[in-house]
C-alpha positions as CSV (number, residue, x, y, z in Angstrom):
1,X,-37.1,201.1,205.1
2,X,-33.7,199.6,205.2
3,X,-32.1,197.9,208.3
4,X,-29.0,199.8,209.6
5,X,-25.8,198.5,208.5
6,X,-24.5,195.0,210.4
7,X,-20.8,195.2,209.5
8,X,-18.5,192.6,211.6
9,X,-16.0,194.0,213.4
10,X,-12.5,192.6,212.8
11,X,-9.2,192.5,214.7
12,X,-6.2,191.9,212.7
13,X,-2.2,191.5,213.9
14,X,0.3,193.3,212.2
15,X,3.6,191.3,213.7
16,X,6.8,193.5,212.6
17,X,10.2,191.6,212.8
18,X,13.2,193.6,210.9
19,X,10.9,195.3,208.3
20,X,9.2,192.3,207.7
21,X,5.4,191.1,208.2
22,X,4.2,187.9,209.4
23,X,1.8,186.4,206.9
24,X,-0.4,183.2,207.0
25,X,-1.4,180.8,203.7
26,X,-5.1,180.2,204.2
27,X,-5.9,176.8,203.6
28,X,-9.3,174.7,204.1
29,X,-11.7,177.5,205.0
30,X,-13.7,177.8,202.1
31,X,-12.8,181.9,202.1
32,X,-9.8,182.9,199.8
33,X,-7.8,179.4,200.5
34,X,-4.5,179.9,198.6
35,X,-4.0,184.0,200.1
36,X,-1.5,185.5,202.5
37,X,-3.3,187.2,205.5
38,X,-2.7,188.7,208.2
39,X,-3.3,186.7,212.1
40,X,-7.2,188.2,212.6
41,X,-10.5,187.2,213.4
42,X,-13.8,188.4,214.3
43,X,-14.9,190.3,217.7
44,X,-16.7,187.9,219.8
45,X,-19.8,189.4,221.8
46,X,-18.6,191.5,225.1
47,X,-15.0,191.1,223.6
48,X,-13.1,194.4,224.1
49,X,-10.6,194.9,220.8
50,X,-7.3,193.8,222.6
51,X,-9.1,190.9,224.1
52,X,-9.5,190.1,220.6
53,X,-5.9,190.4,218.8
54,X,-4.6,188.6,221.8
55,X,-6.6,185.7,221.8
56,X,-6.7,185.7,218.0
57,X,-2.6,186.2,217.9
58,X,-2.7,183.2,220.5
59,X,-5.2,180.7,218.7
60,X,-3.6,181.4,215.1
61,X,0.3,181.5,215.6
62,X,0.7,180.6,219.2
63,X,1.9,184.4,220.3
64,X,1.8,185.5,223.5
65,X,0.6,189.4,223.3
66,X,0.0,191.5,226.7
67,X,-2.3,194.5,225.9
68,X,0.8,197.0,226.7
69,X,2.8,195.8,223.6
70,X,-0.3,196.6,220.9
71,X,-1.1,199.9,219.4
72,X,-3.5,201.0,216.8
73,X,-2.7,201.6,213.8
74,X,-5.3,202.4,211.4
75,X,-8.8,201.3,210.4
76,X,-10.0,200.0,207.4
77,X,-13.6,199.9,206.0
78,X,-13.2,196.9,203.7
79,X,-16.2,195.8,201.1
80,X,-15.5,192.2,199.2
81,X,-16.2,191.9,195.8
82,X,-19.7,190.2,196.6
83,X,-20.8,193.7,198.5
84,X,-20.0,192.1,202.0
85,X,-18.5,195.1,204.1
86,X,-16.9,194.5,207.6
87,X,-14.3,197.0,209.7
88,X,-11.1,196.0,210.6
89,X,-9.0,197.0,213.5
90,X,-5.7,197.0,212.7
91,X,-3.3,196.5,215.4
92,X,1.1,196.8,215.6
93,X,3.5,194.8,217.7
94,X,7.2,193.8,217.4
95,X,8.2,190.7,217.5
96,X,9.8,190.0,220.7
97,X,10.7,186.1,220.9
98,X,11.7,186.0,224.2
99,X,8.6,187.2,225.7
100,X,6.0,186.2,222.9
101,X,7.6,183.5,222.0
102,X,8.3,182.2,218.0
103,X,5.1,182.3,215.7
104,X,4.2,178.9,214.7
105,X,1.1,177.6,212.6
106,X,-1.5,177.3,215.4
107,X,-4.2,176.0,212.8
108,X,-3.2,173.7,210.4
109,X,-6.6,172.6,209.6
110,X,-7.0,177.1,208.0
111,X,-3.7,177.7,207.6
112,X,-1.2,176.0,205.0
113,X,1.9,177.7,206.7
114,X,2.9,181.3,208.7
115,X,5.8,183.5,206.7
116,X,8.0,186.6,206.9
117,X,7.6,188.9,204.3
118,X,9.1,192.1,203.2
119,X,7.0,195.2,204.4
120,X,7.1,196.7,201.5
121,X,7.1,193.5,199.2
122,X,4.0,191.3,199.6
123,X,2.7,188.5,198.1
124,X,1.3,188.7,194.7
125,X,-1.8,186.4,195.9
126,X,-1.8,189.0,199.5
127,X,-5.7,189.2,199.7
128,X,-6.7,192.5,199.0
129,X,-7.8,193.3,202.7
130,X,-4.6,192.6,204.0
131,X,-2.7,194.7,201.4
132,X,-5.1,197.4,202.0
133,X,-4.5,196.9,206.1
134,X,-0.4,197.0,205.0
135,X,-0.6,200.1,203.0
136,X,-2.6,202.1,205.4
137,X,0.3,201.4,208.0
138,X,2.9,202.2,205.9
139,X,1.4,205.6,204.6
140,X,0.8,206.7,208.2
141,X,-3.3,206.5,207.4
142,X,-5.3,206.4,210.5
143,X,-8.3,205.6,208.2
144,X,-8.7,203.5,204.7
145,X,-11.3,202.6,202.3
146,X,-10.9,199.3,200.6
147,X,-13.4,198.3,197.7
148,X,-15.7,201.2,198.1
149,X,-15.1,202.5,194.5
């Protein structure tokens, strides 16, 4: 008998400024270091989701989120090349400096620097989950599968 699936949930920022998308350079982590990804993290235990993208938008680019500025925008069901599946949350906001402030690197010791990218023209080295997470928003998809083929 096999256990039932474990997958972590994630919560991941999708920060909009003028048809742009804030990106981060992971760095030090040990987890695809040199790749542009969105501001996201890991549920914690009896964390509701917009707990979570607010205190992950907080502790990675210093934003200040309130819960009435977020909406969801899709959900993907991503799978690593190692077989290692986790679903993300993916959530919206516009930038809005006054009240959230300007995005800085928050954790230089994961993060080699924070960027504005075109929506439509990401990163060649973009990991794949955050493409996938981009694409989904952009074609309207409420739901996407990412290395399930």
């Amino acid at each position: 008998m096999t256990a039932p699936p474990t997958h972590p949930v994630d919560v991941l920022l999708l920060l909009t400024h003028a048809n742009h998308v804030l990106l981060a350079l992971r760095d030090g982590t040990g987890y695809a270091d040199g790749q542009w990804n969105l501001p996201s993290g890991k549920l914690e235990p009896n964390e509701d989701a917009i707990s979570a993208v607010i205190r992950e938008a907080r502790e990675e680019v210093d934003l200040r989120l309130s819960p009435d500025e977020l909406r969801l925008v899709t959900t993907v069901h991503h799978r690593n090349p190692s077989g290692h599946a986790r679903v993300g949350l993916v959530f919206t906001a516009t930038h809005n400096p006054r009240q959230q402030g300007e995005p800085t690197n928050a954790e230089p010791q994961k993060c080699a620097k924070i960027e504005w990218f075109p929506i439509s023209l990401l990163p060649i080295n973009t990991y794949p989950y955050t493409t996938a997470c981009v694409q989904a928003f952009r074609d309207g998809r409420p739901l996407a599968l990412d290395g399930w083929q």
